[in-house]
N, C-alpha and C positions, 0 to 999 in steps of 0.2 A: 354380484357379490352377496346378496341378502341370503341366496340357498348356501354358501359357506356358511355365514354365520351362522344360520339356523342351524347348522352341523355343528358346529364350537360352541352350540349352545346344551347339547343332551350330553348324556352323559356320555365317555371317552373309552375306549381301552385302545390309546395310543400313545405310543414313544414322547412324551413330554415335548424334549431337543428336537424332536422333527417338526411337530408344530409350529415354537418357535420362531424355528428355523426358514420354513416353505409355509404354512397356512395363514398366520399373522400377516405374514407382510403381503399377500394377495387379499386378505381380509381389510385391509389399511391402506388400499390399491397401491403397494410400494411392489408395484413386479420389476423387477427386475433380467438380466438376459441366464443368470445364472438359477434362478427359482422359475422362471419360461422353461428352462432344459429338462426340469423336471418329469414334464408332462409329454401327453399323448404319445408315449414312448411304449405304453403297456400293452402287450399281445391278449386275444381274446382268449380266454381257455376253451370256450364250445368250437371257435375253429381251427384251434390247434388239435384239440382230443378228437375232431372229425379229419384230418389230415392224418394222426396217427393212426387209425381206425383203419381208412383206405390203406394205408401203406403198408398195415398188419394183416390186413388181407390178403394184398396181393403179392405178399411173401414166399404163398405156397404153404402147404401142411409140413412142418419140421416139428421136432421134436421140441424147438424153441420157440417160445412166444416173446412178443415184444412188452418192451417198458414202456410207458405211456407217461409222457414226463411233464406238467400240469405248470400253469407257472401261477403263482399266486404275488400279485404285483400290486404297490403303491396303497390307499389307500383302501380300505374296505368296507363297503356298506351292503346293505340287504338286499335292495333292489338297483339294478344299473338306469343309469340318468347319465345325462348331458354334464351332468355335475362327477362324477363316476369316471366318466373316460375324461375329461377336460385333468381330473388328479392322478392321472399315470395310474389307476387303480382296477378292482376287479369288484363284482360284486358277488354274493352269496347265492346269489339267484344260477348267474352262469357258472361257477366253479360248482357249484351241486349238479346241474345238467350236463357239464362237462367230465365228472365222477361219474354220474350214469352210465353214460355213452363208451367209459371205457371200463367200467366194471361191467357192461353187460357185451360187448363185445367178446368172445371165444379167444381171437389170436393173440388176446393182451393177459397176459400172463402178472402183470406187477403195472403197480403208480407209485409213481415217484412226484411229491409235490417238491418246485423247487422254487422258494420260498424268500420275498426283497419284500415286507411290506413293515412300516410301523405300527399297523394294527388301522384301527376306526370303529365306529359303530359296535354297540354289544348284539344289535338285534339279527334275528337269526345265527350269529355265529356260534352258538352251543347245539341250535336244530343242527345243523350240519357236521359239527365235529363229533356230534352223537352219531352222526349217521354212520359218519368215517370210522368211526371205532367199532360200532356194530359188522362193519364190512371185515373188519379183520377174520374173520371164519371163512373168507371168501381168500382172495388175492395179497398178496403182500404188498403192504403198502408203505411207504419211507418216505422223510418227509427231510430237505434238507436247509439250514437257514444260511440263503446265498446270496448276498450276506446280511439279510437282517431277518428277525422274526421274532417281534416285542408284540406284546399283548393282544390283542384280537389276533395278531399273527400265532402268535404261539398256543393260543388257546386251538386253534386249527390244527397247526404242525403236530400238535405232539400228541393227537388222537390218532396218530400213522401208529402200526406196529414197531416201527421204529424211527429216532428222529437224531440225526447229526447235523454236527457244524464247523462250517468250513473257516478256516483259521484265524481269519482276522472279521467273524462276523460279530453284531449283536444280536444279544438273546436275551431274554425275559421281559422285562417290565410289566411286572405280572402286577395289575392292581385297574383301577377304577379312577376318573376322577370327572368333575363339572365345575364348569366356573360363574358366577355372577361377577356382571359389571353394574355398578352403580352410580349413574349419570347425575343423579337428582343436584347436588349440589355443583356439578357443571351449567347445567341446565339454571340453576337458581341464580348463579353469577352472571349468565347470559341474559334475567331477564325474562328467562323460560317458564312458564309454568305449566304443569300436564295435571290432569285431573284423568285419574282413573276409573270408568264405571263397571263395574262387576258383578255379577250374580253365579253362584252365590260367593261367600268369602275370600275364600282361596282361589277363585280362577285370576288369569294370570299372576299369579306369587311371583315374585321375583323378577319381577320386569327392570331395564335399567334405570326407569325415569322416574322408579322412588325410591325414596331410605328403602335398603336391603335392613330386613325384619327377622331376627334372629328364628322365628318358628319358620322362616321357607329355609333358612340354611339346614336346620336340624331334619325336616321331611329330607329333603337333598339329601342329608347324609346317609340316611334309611332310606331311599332309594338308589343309589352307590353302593348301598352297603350288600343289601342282596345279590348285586351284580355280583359282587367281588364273593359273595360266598358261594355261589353256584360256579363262579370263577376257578375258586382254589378246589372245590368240590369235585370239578372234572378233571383238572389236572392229575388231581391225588388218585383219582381212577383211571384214568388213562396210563400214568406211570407206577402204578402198582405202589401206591407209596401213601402216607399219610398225611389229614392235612394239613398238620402243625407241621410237618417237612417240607410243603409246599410254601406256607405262610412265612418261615424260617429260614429254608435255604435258596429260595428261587427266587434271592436278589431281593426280597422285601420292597417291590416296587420301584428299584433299581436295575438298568440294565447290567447284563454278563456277559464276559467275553467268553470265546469257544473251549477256553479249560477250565474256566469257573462254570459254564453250563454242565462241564461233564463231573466236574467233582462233587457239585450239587445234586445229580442224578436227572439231573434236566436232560441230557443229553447222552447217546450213546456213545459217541466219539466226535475225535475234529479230523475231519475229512472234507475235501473238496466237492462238488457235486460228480465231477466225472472221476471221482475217485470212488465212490458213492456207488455211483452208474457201473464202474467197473464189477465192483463186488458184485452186486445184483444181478452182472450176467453170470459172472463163474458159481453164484449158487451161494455162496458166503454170507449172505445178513438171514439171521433168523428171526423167526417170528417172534414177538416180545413175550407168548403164551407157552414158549417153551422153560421160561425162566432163564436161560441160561444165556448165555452171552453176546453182544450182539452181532460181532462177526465174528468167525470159525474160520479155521486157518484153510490156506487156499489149496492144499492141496484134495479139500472136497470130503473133510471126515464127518462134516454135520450128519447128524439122522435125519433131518429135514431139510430140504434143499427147493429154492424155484428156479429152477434152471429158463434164465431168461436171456432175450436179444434186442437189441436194441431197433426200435421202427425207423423204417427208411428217413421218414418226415420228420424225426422227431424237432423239437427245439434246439436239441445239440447234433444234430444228422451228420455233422464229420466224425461224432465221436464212435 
């Protein structure tokens, strides 16, 4: 349990209630069979996006290319660890090598990210959702919250050319946060005494085994703080929108349901994922650099169109 904590201890861009909820109480060794079920549930992306790979291959040359459907699951940190898969999660590492492999594959015409995580970790997740947005001059990409996609999730999702959500999901929790505990007068009651040696001043700031010091709260906060404005920063640029309307409408660090995302501009509509999926093969979702709307009526009158099919293998292969 010490590699959770040390995770609960940097800074966050995670769903508050999920914490809570599942991190605390395996933090607290309080597992349980209903926070157990959480886990080792999460599919890899690099062997899924190599399953859909093969199976877009061996399709044969049609005029359709396949969707490559990504799953971005459970927690998310930078590098994968024992600690990574043990939290139902994915890490930045594989969902960027898994994006390769099917951005640069021929028979894959569209990715589609489909998207259950509360968020985690800031690090790396702007290298990579820069990447995704960069790609959009490439393939169409969509990104769906099924059904959740709160902060380091959505910071990811919604660098897709387009980004829906499916009806009864959460979305946003667009914000930053870190916590101290401070033990010291636990510790004093106990009997406890810690003597801290340090060089120079400030190394370990904020540890829990003494009076929390109002100057490590304040760095804290100016470090959060940056987070959160390169935060809103790529939002406002990925949704073509401002960043006082991202600071203002995108739930103020509060989550949103799937009609509050769209009325916010957060989202392009509430759709299911395989309703999603449908659109993207008949041609229907346009690219976000058209301006114009994000799905076009089905009988096919877009000027821009990616006439896509679904991979044999995919994640949803019945559909």
């Amino acid at each position: 349990m010490p590699t959770l904590r040390s995770f609960l201890t940097q800074p966050l861009l995670m769903e508050e209630n999920w914490i809570k909820q599942n991190l605390l109480p395996i933090a607290d060794n309080a597992i349980n069979d209903s926070v157990r079920g959480m886990f080792f549930n999460a599919p890899d992306p690099v062997a899924v996006a190599e399953k859909q790979c093969v199976a877009a291959k061996s399709a044969g040359r049609t005029n359709q290319k396949a969707v490559a459907i990504l799953p971005v699951r459970g927690v998310i940190d930078q590098h994968g660890s024992w600690f990574t898969e043990m939290m139902g999660g994915n890490s930045i590492d594989s969902l960027s090598a898994a994006f390769d492999m099917c951005m640069n594959e021929d028979r894959i015409g569209a990715v589609l990210f489909d998207c259950h995580t509360p968020g985690g970790s800031p690090y790396g997740v702007k290298e990579f959702a820069d990447k995704v947005f960069a790609a959009r001059s490439g393939k169409l990409i969509v990104s769906v919250s099924n059904s959740m996609m709160c902060s380091a999730g959505c910071w990811l999702g919604l660098a897709a050319d387009r980004s829906f959500a499916s009806p009864m999901s959460l979305n946003a929790s667009v914000g930053v946060y870190s916590m101290f505990v401070d033990q010291s007068k636990y510790l004093e009651e106990e009997g406890v005494k810690v003597t801290v040696c340090r060089i120079p001043e400030y190394k370990a700031e904020g540890i829990p085994y003494e009076p929390l010091k109002q100057e490590a709260v304040d760095n804290e906060m100016k470090a959060i703080g940056r987070i959160y404005d390169e935060f809103v920063s790529s939002l406002a640029k990925y949704r073509g929108c401002s960043v006082s309307d991202v600071k203002d409408k995108f739930g103020n660090g509060r989550c949103m349901d799937a009609k509050q995302a769209v009325a916010a501009g957060m989202a392009d509509g509430v759709m299911s994922i395989d309703q999603v999926l449908a659109k993207m093969q008949a041609g229907s979702v346009r690219r976000q650099s058209t301006g114009a709307a994000a799905i076009v009526d089905d009988d096919g009158s877009a000027s821009r169109r990616c006439k896509v099919a679904v991979a044999a293998l995919s994640l949803h292969g019945g559909v």
